[in-house]
C-alpha positions in Angstrom: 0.0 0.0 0.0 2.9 2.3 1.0 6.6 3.2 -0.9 7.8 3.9 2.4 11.4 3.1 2.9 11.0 -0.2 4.9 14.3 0.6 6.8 12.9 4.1 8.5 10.7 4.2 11.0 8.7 7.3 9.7 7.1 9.8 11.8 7.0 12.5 10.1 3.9 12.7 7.7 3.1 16.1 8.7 5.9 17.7 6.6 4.9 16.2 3.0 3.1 13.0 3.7 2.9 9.8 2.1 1.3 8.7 -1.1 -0.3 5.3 -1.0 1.0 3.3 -3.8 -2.9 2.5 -5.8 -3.1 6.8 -5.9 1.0 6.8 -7.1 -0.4 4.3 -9.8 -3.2 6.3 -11.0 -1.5 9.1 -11.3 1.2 7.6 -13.6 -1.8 6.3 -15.5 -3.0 9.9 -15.5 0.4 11.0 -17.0 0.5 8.5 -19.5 -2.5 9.4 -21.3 -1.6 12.7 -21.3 1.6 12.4 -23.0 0.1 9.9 -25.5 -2.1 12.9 -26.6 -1.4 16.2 -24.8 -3.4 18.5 -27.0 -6.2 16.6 -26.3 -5.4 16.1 -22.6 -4.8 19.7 -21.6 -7.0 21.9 -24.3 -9.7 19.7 -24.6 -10.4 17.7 -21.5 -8.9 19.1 -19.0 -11.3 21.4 -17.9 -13.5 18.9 -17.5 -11.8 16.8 -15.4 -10.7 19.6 -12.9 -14.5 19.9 -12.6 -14.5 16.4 -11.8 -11.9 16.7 -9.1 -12.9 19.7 -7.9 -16.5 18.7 -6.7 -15.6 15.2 -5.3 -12.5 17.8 -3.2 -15.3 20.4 -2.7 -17.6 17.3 -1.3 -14.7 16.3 1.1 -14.0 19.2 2.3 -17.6 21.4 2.9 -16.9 23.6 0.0 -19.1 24.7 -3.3 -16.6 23.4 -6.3 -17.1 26.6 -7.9 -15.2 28.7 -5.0 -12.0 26.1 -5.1 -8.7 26.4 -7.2 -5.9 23.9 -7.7 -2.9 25.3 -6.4 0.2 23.4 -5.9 0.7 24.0 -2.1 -0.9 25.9 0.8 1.9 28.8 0.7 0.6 29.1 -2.9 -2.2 29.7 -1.4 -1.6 32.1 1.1 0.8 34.1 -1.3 -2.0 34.3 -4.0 -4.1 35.6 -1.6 -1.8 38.1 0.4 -0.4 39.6 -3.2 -4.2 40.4 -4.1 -4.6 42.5 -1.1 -5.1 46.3 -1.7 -3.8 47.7 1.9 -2.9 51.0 2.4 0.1 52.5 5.2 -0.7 51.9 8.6 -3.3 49.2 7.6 -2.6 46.0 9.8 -2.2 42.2 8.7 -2.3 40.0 12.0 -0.4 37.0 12.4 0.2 34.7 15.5 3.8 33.7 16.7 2.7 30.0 15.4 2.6 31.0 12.0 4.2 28.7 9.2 7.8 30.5 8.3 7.1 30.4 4.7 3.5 32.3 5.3 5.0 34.5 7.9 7.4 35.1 5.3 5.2 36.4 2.7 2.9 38.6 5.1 6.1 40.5 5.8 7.0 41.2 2.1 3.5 41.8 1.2 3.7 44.3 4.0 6.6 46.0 3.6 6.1 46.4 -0.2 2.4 48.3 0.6 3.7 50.1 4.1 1.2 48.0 6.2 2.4 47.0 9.9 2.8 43.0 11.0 1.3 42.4 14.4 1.6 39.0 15.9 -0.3 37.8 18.9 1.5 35.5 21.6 -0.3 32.6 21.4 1.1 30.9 24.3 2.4 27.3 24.7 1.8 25.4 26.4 -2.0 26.7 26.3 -5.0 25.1 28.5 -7.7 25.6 26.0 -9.9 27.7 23.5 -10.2 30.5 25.4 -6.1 31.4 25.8 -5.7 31.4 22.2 -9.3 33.6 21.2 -8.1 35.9 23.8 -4.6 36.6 22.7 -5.7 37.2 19.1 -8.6 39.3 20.0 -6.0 41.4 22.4 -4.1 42.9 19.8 -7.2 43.4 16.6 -7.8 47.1 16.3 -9.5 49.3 13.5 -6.9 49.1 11.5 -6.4 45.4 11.5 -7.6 44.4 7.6 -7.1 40.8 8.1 -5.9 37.9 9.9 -3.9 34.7 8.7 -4.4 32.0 11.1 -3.2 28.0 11.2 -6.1 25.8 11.5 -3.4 23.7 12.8 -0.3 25.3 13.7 3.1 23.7 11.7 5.8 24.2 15.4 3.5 23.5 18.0 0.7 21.4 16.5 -2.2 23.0 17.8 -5.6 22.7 16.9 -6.8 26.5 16.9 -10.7 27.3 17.0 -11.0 28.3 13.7 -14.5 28.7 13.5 -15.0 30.4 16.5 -11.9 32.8 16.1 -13.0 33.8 12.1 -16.7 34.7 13.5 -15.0 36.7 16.4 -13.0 38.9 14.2 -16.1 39.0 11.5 -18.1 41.0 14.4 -14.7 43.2 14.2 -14.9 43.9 10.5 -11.8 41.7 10.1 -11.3 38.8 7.1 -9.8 35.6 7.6 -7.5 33.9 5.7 -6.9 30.2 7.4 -3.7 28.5 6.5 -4.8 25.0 6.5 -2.2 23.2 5.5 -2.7 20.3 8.1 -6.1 20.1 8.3 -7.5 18.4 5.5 -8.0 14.8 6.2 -7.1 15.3 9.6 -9.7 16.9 10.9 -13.7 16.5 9.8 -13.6 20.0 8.1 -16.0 22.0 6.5 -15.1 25.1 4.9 -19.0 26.2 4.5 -19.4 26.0 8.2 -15.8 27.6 8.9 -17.1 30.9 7.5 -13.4 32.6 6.8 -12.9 34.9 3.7 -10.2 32.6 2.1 -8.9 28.9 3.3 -6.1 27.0 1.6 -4.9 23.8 2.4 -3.0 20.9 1.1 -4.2 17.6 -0.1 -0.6 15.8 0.2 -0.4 15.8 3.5 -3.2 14.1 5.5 -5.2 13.3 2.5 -2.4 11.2 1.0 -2.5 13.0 -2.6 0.3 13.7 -4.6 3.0 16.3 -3.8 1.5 19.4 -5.5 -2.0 19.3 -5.0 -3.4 21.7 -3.2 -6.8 24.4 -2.9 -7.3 27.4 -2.0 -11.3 28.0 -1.1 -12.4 32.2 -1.7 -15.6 33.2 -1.1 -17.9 33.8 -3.2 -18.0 37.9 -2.5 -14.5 38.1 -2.3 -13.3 36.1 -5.9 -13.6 39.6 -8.2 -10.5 40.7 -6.6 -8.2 37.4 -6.0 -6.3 36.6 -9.1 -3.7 33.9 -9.3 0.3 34.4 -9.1 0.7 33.8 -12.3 -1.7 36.2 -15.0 -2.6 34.2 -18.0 -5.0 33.4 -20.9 -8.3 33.7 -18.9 -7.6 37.2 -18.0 -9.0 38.3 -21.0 -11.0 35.2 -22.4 -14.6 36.2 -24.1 -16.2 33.2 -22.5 -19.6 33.9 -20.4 -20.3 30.6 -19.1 -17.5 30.2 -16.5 -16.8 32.7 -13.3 -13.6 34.8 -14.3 -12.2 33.3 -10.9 -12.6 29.6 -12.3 -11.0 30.5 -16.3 -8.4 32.6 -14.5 -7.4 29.9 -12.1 -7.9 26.7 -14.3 -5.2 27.8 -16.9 -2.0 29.7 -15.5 0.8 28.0 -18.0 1.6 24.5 -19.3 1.9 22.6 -15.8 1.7 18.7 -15.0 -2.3 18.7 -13.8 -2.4 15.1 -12.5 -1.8 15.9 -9.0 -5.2 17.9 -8.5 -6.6 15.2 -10.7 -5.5 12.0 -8.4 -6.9 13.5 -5.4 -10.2 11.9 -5.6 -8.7 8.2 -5.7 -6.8 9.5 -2.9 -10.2 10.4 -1.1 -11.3 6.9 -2.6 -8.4 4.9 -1.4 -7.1 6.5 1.9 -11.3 6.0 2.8 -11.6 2.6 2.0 -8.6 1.8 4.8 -11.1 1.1 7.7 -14.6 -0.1 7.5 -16.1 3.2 9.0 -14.4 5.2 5.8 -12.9 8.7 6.8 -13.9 9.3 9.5 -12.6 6.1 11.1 -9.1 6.8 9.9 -9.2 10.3 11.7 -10.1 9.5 14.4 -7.4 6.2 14.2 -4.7 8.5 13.7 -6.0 10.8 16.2 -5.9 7.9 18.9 -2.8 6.7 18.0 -1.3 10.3 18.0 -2.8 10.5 21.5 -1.1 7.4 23.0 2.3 8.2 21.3 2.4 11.8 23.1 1.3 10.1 26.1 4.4 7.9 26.0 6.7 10.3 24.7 5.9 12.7 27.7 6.2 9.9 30.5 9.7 9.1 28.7 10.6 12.5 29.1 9.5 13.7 32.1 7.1 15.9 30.3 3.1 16.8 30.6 1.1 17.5 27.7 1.6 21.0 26.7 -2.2 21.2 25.7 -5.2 19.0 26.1 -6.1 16.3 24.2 -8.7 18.0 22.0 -6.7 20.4 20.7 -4.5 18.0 19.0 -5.3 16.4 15.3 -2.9 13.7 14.5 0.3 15.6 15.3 1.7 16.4 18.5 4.5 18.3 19.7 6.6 17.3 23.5 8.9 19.4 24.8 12.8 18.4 24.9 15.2 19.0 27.2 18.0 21.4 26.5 21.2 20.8 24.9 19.9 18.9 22.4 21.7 19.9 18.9 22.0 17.9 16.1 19.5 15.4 17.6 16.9 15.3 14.3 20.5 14.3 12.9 21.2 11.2 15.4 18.1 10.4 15.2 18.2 9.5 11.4 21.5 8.7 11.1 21.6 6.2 14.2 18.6 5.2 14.6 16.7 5.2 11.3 13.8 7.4 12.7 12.7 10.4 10.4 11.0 12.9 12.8 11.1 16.7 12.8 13.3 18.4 16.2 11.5 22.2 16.1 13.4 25.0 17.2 10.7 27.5 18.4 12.1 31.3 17.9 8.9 32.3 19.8 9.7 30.4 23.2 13.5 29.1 23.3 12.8 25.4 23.9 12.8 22.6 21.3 10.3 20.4 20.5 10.0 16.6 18.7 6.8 16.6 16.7 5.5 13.1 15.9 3.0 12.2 13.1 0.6 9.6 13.0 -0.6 8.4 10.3 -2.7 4.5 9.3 0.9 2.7 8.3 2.2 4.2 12.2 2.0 1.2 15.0 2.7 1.8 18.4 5.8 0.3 18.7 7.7 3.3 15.7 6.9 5.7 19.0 8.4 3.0 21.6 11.6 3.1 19.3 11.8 6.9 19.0 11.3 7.0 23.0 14.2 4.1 23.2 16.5 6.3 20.9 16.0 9.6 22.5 16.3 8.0 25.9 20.2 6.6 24.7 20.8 10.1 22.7 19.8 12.7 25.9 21.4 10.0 28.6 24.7 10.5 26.3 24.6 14.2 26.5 23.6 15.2 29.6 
């Protein structure tokens, strides 16, 4: 089912997942028909079958089809988004100290290059619930704040935030939403619909299982007229009536391999058909088995959860002791375990964050606990 490297214990699907082998397969197949014919396979059909994908995707996820747009990765996302913002000096873009890097990066270009202000709430961490992070976002919105970019679930830490509740917060403050959802898909039973933000991208390799480069980015219906993809292409000034200018500007940006967006249906198909109770039963087997593995991790290190148990998804984050350098490095090269070792600029501790994903078994977490147990005894 899996092309995982039988040799590594892998625990780290959060960063760019895993594609089952049955998805891998139909997308070759996907990529063979379209070289046989590719003028047929891009300029006739193709439109067609991002329809296709885009309503079983838009069925998944809670969303209309028609306010989704292949992109090739959530920072795609946020960057398209971000670059069609019209903001004027002194105008505010809030960010927490969670953010992804690569977003936080763009907000900070995007701001600079218009003479808007960056203000980031502390979030902290480790946080008891809801209410600690709503509060600490909601501290520093003012008048002037024109819109928020917020993990769903947060890349350092893995947090779950309260999405829903924090968009319709800062909507009774005049303030849009754009959710970074990166993790989320697949992860957690989402629906965008119900969600309510502005804009929500997120990525379908990750927890969905798709293949690297598919993506969507979700826009709301009111807000499409002024969100135009990176790249400006044929559809900007196509005659044609009987599709939105958001769909023919963001279903043709450049010659471009297509069959990711296009295999993430049989990844919906085949990551669902893994247990008997279909998505839902795989979330909530990866959520259990994340559960346990930070519940072992912690005893191992003499650590308590930093947050409760509902706030977590299927990645969790446990605190490591100082003086650990290189240890991601010993890890892998001793041990065979792939697993990200965060360095947190917001807080100056380090972190392991451990996936879980339906190829995970308890024991890849007893082995990670064995091997940092030998690495920390050695360095302390």
């Amino acid at each position: 089912m899996w092309t995982l490297d039988s040799g590594v214990v892998f625990l780290n699907h959060g960063s760019f997942g895993a594609c089952p082998k049955p998805v891998l397969d139909y997308q070759r197949m996907l990529r063979e028909e379209l070289e046989r014919e590719p003028v047929r396979f891009l300029s006739r059909e193709l439109q067609a079958r991002l329809d296709a994908a885009r309503a079983a995707l838009g069925a998944f996820i809670g969303a209309d089809p028609d306010d989704l747009a292949f992109v090739s990765n959530a920072t795609t996302g946020v960057n398209t988004v971000l670059r069609s913002l019209a903001l004027a000096p002194g105008d505010e873009i809030l960010v927490t100290d969670h953010a992804y890097n690569a977003c936080r990066n763009a907000v900070n270009a995007v701001a600079a290059a218009q003479g808007a202000r960056v203000v980031v709430a502390h979030v902290p961490f480790p946080v008891d619930g809801d209410d600690a992070v709503v509060s600490a976002i909601l501290a520093v919105t003012t008048p002037r704040t024109r819109l928020a970019l917020l993990d769903h679930v947060t890349s350092p830490t893995a947090v779950v935030f309260p999405i829903a509740r924090l968009v319709s917060a800062l909507a009774e403050r005049g303030v849009e939403t754009l959710v970074d959802g990166a993790h989320a898909p697949g992860m957690l039973p989402l629906d965008v619909r119900a969600v309510g933000a502005a804009y929500y991208t997120g990525n379908c390799h990750k927890s969905m299982c798709a293949p690297k480069g598919a993506a969507f980015l979700y826009v709301r219906r009111d807000r499409q007229a002024s969100v135009r993809p990176l790249v400006i292409s044929h559809g900007a000034n196509s005659p044609r009536t009987d599709r939105s200018r958001f769909r023919l500007e963001f279903d043709w940006t450049g010659t471009q391999d297509p069959t990711p967006a296009l295999a993430v249906p049989e990844a919906i198909r085949v990551v669902g058909s893994l247990c008997p109770g279909g998505w839902p039963a795989v979330m909530k087997h990866n959520h259990v088995l994340a559960l346990g593995a930070r519940l072992r991790l912690g005893e191992a290190l003499g650590r308590t959860p930093p947050c409760p148990d509902v706030m977590i998804g299927s990645l969790a984050a446990v605190q490591l002791p100082d003086g650990t350098d290189d240890l991601q490095k010993h890890l892998f090269d001793r041990f065979a375990i792939e697993v990200p070792v965060i360095a947190w600029p917001a807080v100056p501790r380090r972190w392991v964050r451990i996936s879980a994903h339906f190829y995970n078994r308890e024991a890849d977490y007893e082995r990670l606990a064995e091997a940092l147990g030998t690495l920390l005894a050695r360095s302390s």
